[in-house]
MDAnalysis code that builds the backbone (N, CA, C; Angstrom):
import MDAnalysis as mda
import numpy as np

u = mda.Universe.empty(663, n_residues=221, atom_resindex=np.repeat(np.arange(221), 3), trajectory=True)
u.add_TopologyAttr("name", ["N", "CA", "C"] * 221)
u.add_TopologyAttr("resid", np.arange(1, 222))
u.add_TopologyAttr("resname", ["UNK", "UNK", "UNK", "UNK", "UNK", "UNK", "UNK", "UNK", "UNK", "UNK", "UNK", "UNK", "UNK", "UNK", "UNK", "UNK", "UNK", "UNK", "UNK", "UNK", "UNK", "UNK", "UNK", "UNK", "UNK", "UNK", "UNK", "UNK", "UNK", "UNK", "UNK", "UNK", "UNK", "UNK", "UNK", "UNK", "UNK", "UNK", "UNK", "UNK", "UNK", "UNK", "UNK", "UNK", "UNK", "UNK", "UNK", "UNK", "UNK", "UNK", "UNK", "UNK", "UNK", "UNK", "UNK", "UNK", "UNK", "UNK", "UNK", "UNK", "UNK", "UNK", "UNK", "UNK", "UNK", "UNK", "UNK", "UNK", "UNK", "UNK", "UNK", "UNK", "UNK", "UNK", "UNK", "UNK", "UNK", "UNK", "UNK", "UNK", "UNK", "UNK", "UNK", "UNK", "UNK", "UNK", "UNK", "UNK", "UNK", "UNK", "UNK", "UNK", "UNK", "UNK", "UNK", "UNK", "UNK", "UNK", "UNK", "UNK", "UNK", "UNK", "UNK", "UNK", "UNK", "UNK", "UNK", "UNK", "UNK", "UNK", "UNK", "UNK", "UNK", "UNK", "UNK", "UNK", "UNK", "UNK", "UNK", "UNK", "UNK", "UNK", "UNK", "UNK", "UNK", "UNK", "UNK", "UNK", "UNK", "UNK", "UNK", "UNK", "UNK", "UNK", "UNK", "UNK", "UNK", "UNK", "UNK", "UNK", "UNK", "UNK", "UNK", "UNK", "UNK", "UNK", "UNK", "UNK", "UNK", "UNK", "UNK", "UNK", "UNK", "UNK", "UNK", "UNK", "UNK", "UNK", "UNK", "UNK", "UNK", "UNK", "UNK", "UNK", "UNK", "UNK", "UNK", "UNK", "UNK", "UNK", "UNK", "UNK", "UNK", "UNK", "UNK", "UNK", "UNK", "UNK", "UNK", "UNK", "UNK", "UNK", "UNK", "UNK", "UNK", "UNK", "UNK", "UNK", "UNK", "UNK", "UNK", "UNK", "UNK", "UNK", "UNK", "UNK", "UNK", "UNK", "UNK", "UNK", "UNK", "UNK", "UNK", "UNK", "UNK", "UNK", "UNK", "UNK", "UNK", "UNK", "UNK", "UNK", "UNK", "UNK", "UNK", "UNK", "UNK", "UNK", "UNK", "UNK", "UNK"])
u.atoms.positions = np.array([
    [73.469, 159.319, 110.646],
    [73.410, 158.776, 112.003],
    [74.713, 159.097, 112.736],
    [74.436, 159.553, 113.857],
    [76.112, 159.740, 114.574],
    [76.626, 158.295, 115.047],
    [77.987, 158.718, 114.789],
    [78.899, 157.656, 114.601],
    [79.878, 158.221, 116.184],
    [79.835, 157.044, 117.142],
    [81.101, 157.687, 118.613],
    [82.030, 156.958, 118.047],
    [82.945, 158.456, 118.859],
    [84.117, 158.365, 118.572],
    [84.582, 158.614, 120.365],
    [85.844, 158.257, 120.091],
    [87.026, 158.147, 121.093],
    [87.658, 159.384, 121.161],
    [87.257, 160.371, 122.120],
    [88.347, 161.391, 122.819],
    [89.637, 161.279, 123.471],
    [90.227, 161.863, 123.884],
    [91.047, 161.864, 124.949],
    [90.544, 161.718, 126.385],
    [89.651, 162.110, 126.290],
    [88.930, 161.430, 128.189],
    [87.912, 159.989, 127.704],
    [87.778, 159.565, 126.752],
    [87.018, 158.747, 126.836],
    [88.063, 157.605, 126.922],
    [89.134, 157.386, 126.730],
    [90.742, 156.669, 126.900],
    [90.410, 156.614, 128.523],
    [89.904, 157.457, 129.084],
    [89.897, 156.960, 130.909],
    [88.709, 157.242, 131.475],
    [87.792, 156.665, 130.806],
    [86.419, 157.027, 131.201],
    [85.826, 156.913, 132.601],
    [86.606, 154.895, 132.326],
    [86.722, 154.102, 133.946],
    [86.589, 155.114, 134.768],
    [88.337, 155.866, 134.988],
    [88.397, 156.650, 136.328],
    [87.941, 157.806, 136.142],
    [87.135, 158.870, 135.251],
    [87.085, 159.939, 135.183],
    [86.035, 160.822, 136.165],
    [85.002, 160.379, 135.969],
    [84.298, 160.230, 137.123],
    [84.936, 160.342, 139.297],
    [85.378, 159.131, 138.779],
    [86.148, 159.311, 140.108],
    [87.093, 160.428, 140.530],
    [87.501, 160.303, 138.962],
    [88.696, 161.341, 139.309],
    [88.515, 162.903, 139.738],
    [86.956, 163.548, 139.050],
    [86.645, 164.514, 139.518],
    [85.983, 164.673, 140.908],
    [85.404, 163.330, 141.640],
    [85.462, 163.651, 142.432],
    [85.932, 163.610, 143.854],
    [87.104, 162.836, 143.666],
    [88.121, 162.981, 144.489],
    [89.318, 164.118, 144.647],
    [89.069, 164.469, 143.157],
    [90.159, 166.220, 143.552],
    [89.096, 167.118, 144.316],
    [87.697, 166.559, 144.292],
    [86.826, 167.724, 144.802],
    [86.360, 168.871, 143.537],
    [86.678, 168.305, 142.417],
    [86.061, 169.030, 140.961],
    [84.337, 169.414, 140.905],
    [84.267, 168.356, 141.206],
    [82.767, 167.574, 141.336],
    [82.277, 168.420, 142.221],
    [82.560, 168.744, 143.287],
    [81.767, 168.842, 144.461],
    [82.126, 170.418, 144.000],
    [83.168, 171.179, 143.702],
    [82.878, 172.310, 143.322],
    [82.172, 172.798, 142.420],
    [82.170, 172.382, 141.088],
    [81.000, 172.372, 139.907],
    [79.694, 172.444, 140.877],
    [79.406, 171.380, 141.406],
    [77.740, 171.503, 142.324],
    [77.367, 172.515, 143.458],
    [78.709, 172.944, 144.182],
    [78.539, 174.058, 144.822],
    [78.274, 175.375, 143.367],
    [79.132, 175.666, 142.584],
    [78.607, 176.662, 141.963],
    [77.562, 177.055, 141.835],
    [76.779, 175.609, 140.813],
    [75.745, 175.679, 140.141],
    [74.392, 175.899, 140.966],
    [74.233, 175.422, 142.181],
    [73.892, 175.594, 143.144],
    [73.129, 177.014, 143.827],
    [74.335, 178.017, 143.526],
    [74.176, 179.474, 143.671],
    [73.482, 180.286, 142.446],
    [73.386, 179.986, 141.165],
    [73.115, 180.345, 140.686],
    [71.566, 180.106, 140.703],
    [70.966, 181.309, 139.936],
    [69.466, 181.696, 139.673],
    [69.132, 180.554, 137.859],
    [68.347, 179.625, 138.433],
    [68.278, 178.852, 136.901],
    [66.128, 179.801, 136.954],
    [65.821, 180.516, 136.215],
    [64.788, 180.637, 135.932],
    [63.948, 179.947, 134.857],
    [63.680, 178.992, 134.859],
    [62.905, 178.102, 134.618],
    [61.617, 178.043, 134.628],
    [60.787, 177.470, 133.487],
    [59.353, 176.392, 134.105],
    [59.100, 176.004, 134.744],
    [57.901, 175.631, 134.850],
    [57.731, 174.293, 135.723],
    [57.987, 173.230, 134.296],
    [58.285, 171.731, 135.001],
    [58.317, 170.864, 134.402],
    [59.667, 171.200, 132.469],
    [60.624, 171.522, 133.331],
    [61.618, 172.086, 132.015],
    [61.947, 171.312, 131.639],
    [62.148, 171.620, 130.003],
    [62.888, 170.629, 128.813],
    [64.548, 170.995, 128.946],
    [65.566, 170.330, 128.943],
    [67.142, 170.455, 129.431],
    [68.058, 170.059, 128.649],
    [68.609, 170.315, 127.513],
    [69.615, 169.696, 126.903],
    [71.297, 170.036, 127.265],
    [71.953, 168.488, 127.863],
    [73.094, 168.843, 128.136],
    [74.014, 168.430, 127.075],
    [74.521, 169.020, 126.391],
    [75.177, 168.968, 125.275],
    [76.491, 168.811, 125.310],
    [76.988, 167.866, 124.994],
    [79.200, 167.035, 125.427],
    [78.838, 167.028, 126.721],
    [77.706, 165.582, 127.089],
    [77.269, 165.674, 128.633],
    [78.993, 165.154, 129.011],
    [79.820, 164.363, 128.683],
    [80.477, 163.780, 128.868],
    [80.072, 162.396, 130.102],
    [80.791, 162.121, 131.522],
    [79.945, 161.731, 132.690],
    [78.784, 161.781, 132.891],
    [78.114, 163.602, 132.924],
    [77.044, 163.498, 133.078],
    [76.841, 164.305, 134.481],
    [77.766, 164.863, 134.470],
    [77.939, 165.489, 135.840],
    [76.617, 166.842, 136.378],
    [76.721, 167.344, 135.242],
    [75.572, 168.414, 134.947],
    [74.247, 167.999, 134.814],
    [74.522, 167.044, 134.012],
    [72.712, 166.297, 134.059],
    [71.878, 166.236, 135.373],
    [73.385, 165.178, 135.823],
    [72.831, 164.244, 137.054],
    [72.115, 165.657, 138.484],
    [73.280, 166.539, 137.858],
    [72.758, 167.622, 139.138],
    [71.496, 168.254, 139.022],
    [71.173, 168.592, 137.530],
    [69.744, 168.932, 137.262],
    [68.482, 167.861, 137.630],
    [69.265, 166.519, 137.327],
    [67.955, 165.685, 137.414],
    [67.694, 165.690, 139.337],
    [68.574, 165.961, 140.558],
    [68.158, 165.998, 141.167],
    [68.130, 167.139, 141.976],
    [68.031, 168.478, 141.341],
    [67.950, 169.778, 141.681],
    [66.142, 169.937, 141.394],
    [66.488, 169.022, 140.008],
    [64.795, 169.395, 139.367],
    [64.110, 168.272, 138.875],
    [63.055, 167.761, 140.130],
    [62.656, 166.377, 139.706],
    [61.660, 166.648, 138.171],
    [61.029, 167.360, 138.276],
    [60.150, 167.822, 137.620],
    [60.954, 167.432, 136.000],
    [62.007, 167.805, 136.025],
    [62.594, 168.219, 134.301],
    [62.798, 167.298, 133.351],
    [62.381, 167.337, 132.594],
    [62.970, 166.188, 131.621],
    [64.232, 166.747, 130.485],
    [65.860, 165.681, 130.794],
    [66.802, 166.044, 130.911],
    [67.060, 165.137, 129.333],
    [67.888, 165.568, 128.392],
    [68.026, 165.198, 127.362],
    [70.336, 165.607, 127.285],
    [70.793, 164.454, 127.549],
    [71.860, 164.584, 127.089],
    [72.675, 163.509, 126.404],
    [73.794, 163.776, 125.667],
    [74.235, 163.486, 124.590],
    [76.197, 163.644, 124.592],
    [76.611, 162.359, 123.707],
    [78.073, 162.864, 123.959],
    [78.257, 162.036, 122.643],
    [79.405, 162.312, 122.164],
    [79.919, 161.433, 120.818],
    [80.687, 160.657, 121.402],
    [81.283, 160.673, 122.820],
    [82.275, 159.348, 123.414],
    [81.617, 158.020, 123.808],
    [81.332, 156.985, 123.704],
    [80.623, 155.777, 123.614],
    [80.692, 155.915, 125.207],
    [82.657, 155.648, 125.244],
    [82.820, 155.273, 126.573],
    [82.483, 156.092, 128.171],
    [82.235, 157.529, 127.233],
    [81.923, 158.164, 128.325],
    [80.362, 158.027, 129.168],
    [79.672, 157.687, 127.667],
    [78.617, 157.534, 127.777],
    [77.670, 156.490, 128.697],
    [78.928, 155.279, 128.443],
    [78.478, 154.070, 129.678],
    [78.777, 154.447, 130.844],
    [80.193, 154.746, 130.886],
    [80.352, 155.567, 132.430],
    [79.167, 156.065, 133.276],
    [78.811, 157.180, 132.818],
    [77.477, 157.898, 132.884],
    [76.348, 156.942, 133.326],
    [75.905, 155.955, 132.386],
    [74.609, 155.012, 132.480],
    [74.942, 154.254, 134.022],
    [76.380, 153.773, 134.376],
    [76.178, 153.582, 135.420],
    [76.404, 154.430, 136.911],
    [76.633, 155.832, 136.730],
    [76.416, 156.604, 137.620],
    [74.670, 156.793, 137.423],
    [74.056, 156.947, 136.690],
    [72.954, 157.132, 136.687],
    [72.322, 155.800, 137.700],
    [72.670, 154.857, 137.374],
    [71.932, 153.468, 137.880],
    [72.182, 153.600, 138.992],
    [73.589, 153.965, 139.769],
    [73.563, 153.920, 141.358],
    [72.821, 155.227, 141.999],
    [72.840, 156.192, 140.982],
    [71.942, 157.399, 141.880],
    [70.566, 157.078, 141.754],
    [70.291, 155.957, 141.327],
    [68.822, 155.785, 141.020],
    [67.629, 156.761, 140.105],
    [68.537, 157.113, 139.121],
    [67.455, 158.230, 138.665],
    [66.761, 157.370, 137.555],
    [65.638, 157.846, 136.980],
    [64.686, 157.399, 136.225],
    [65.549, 157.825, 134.586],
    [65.662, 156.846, 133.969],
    [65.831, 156.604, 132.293],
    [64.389, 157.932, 131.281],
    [63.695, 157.514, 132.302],
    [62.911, 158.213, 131.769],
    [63.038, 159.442, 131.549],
    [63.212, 159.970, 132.814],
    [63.374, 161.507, 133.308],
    [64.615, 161.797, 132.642],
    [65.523, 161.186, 132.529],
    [67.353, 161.759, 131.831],
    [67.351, 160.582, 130.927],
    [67.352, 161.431, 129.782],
    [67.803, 160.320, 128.290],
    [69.103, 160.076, 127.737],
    [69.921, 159.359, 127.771],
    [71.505, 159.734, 127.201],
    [71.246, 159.381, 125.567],
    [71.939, 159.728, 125.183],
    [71.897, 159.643, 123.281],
    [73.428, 159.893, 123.406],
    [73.893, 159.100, 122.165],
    [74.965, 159.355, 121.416],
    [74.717, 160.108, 120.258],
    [75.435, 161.369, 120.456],
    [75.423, 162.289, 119.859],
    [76.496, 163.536, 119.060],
    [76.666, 163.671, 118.119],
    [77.578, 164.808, 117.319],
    [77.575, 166.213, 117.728],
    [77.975, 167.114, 118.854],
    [77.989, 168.599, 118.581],
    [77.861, 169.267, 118.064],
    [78.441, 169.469, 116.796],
    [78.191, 170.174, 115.592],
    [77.082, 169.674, 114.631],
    [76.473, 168.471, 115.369],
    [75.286, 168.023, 114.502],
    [74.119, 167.626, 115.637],
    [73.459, 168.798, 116.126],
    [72.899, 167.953, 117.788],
    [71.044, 167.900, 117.412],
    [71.117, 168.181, 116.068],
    [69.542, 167.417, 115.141],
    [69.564, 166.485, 115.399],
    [70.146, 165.602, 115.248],
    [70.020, 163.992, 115.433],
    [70.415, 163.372, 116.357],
    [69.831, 162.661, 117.190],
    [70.796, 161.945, 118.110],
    [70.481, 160.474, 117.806],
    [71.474, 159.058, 118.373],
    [70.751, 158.058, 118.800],
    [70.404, 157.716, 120.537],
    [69.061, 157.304, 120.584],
    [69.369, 156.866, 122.039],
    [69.740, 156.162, 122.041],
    [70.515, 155.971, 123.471],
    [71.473, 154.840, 123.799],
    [70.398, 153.617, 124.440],
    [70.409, 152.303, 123.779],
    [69.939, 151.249, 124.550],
    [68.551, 150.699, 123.699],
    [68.208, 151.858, 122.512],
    [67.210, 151.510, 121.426],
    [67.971, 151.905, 119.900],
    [67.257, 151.641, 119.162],
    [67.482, 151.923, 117.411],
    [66.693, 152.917, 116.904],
    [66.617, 153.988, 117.963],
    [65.912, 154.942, 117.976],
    [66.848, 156.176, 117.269],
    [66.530, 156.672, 116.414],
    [67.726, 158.091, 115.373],
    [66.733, 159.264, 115.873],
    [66.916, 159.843, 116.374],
    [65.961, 160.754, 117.362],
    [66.253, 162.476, 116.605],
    [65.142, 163.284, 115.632],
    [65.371, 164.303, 115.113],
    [64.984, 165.376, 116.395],
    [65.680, 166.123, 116.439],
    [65.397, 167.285, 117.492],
    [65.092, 168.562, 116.667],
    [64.144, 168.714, 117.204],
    [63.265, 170.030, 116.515],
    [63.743, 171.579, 117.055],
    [63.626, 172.326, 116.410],
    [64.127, 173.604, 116.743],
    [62.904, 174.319, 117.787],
    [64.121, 175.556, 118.505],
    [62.823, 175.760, 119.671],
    [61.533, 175.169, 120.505],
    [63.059, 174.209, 120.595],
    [62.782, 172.913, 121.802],
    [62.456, 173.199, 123.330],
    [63.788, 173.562, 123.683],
    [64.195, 173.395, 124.756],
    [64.082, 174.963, 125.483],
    [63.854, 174.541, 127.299],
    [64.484, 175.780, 127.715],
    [65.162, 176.254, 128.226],
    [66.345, 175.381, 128.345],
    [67.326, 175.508, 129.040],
    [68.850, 174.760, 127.734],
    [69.621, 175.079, 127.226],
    [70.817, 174.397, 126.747],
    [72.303, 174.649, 127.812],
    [72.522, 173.613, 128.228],
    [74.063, 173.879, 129.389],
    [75.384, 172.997, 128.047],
    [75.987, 173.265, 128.507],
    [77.182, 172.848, 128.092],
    [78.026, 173.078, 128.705],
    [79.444, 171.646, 129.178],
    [80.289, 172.001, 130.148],
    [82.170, 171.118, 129.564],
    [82.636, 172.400, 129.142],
    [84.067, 171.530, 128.666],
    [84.095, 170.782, 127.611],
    [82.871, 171.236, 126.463],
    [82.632, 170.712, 125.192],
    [82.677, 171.428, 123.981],
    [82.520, 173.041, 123.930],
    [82.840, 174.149, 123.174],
    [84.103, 173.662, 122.550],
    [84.981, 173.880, 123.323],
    [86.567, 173.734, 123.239],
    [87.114, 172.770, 121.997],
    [86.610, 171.716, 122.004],
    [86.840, 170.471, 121.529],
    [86.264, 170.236, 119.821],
    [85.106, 171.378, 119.430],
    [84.602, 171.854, 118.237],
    [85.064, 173.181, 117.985],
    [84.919, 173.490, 116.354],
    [84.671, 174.740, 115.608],
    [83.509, 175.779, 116.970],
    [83.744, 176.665, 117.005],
    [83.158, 177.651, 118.154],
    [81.729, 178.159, 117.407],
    [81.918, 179.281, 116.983],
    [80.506, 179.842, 116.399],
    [79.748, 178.887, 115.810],
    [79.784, 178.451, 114.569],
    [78.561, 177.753, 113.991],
    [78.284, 176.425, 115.149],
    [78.684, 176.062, 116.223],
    [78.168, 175.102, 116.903],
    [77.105, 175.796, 117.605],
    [78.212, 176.930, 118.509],
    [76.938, 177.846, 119.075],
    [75.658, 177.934, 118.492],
    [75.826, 178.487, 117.184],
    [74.607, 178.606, 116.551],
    [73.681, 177.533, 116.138],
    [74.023, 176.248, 116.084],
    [73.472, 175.065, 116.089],
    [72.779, 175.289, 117.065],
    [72.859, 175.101, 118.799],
    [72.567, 174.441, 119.659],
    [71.530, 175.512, 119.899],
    [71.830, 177.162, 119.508],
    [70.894, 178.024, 120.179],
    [69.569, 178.014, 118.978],
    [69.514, 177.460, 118.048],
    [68.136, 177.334, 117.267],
    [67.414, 176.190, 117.752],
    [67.942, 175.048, 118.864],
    [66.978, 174.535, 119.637],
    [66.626, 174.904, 120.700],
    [66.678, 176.114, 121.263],
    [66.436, 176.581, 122.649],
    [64.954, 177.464, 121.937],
    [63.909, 177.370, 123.110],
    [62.696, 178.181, 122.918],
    [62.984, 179.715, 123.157],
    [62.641, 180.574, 122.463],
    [63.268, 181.907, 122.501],
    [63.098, 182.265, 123.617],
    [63.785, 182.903, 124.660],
    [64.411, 183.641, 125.827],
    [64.433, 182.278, 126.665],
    [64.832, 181.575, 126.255],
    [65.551, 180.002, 126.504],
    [66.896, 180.377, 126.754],
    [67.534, 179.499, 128.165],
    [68.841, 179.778, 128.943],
    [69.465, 179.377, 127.908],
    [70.609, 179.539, 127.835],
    [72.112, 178.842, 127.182],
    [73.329, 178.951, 128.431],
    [73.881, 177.886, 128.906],
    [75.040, 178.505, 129.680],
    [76.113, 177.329, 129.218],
    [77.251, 177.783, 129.348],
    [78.631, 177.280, 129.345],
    [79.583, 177.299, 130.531],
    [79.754, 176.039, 131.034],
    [80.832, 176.165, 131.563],
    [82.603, 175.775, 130.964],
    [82.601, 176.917, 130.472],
    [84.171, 176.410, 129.473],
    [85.588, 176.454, 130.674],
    [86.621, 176.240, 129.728],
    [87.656, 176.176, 130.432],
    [88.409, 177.300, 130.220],
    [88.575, 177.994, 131.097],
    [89.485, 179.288, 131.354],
    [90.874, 179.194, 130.452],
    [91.174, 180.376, 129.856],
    [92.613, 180.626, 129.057],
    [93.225, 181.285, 130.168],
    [93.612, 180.020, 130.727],
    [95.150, 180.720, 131.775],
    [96.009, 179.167, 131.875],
    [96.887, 179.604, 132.671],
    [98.090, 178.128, 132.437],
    [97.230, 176.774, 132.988],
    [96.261, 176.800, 133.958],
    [95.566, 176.069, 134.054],
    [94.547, 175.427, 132.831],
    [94.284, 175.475, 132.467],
    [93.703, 175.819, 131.236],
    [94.358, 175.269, 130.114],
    [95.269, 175.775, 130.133],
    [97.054, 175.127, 128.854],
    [96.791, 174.302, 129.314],
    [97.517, 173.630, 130.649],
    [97.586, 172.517, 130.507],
    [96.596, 171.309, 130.069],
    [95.229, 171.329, 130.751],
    [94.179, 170.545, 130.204],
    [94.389, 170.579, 128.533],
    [94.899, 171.496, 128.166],
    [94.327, 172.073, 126.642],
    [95.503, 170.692, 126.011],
    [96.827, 170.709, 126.351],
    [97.606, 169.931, 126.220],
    [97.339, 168.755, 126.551],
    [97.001, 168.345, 127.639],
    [96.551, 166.877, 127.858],
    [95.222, 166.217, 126.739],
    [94.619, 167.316, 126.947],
    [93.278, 166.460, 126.236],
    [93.214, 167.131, 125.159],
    [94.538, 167.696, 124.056],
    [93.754, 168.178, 122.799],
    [93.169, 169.042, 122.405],
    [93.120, 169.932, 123.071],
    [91.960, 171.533, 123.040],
    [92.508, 172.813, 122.735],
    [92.014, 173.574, 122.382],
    [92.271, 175.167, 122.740],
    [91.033, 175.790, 123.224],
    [91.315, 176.040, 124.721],
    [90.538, 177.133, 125.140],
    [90.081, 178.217, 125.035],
    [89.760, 178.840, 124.542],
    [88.790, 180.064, 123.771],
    [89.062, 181.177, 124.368],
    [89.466, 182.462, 123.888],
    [89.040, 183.584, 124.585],
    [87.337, 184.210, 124.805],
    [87.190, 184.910, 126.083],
    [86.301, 185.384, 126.443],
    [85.659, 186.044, 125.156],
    [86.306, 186.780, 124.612],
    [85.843, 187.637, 123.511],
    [85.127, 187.063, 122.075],
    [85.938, 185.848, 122.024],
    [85.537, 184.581, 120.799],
    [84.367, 184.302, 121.583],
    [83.943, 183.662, 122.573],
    [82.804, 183.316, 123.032],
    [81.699, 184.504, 123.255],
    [81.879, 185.123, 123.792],
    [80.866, 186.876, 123.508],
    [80.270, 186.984, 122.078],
    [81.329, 186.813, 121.253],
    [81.126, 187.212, 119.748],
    [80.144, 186.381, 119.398],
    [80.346, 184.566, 119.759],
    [79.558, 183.889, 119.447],
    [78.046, 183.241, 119.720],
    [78.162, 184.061, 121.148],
    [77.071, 184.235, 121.601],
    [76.424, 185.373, 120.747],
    [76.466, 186.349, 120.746],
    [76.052, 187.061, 120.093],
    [75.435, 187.196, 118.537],
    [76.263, 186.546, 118.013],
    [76.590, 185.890, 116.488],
    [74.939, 184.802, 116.461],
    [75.278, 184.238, 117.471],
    [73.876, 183.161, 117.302],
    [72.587, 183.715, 117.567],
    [72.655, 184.965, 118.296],
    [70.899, 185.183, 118.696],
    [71.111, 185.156, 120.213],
    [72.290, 185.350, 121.171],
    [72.152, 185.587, 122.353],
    [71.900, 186.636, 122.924],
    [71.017, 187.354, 124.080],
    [71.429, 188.191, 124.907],
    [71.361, 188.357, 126.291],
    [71.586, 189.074, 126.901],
    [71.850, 189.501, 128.540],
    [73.128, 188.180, 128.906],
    [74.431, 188.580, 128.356],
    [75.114, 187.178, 127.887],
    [76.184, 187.807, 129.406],
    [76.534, 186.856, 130.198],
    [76.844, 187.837, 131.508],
    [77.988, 186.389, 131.502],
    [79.195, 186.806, 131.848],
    [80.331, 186.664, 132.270],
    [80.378, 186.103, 133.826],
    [80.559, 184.974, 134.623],
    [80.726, 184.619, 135.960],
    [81.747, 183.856, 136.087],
    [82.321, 184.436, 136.996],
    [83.574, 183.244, 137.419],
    [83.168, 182.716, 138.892],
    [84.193, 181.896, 138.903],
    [83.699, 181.115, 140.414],
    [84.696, 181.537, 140.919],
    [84.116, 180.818, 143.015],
    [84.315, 181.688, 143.909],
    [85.946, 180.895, 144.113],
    [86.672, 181.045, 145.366],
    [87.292, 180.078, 146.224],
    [86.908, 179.154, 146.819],
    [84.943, 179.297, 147.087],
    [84.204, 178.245, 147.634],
    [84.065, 177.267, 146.698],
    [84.687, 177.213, 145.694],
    [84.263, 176.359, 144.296],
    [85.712, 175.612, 144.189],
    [86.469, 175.626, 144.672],
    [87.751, 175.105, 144.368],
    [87.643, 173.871, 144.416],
    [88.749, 173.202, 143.318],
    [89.506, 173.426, 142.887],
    [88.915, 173.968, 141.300],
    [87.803, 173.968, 141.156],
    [87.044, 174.148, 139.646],
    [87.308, 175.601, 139.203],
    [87.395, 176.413, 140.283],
    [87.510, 178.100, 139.939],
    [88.937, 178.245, 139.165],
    [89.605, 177.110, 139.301],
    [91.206, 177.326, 138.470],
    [91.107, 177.404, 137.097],
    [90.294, 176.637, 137.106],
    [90.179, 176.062, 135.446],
    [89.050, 176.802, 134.472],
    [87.625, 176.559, 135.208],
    [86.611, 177.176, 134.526],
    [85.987, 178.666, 134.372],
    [85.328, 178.684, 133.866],
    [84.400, 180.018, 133.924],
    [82.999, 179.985, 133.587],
    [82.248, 180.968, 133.498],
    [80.932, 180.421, 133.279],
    [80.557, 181.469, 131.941],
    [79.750, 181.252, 131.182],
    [78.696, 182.240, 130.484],
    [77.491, 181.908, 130.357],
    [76.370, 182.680, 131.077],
    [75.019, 182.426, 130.879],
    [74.306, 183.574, 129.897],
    [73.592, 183.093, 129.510],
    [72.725, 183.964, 128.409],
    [71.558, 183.786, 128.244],
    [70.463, 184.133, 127.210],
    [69.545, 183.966, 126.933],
    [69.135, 184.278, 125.427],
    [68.363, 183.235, 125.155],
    [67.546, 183.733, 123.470],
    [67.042, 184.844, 123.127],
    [67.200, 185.317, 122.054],
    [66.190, 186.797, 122.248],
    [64.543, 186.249, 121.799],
    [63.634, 186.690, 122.479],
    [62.277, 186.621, 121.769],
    [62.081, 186.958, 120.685],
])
């Protein structure tokens, strides 16, 4: 059963939320994502994986009423955070599930709010996002975890944190090492990815274009 644990952002869960979106983090992340081509179902299965907040969820759940959104974090505290951004945006429990959940172990989750140990089946999903959670685990074999629940030519995208001084520093504050491009390629690859495409963000994305980057991909059939 996963057991939460306490990060370094889950120490300020309170303000974290806020905090992204008063630098305008927030609002750049949603401009990005925004631009991009999500090719999808109708009615898509979504796993956001180290949802943390929930920032990514919340944008899918109201980009795509249709979807049913499945995310997960091992931080307790981040996790309540989240439940009550969810409650003031009014979205349906139903439609977005939070679970406390392990990364390197994302078979199992619990939902949050039942005694529910929830097994996740392989070539699930068709969409897997992940945002600022790579970093924080072992790289490849997670990858490869998360991409044996995606339905083959099922999205995978990452929004990681850029290796530049921007980047250091988060890496320093919260504990991390940021990955090179090439470690992440490899590991995409390594798991069963392809058409694995490299995006950075614009200046219209600021202040988020400092820090992040993107990789989208796909399962092979």
């Amino acid at each position: 059963m996963p057991r939460a644990s306490t990060l370094a952002y889950g120490k300020v869960a309170g303000a974290y939320d806020a905090f992204l979106t008063l630098t305008g983090f927030k609002r750049g992340v949603e401009k990005f994502l925004g631009r991009l081509e999500w090719p999808l179902p109708s009615c898509p299965k979504i796993l956001d994986a180290g949802c943390g907040t929930g920032l990514m969820s919340i944008w899918f759940a109201k980009r795509l009423p249709d979807a049913a959104i499945l995310a997960f974090d091992i931080d307790a505290n981040m996790l309540r955070e989240m439940e009550e951004i969810v409650e003031r945006e009014e979205i349906s429990r139903e439609r977005l599930v939070i679970a406390l959940g392990d990364l390197t172990n994302p078979n199992y989750l619990h939902i949050r709010g039942t005694h529910e140990l929830a097994a996740i089946p392989e070539n699930h999903f068709d969409a897997i996002v992940v945002s600022g959670a790579l970093e924080h685990v072992p790289l490849a074999p997670t990858v490869e975890r998360l991409v044996r629940l995606l339905k083959p030519g099922g999205i995978f995208f990452n929004l990681g944190v850029r290796r530049n001084p921007a980047g250091a520093v988060l890496g320093m504050v919260y504990r991390f090492r940021p990955y090179r491009l090439t470690e992440l390629r490899r590991a995409c690859e390594q798991a069963g990815l392809e058409d694995i495409r490299v995006i950075r963000l614009s200046v219209e994305d600021f202040p988020a274009n400092l820090s992040r980057i993107a990789i989208l991909a796909r399962r092979k059939n």
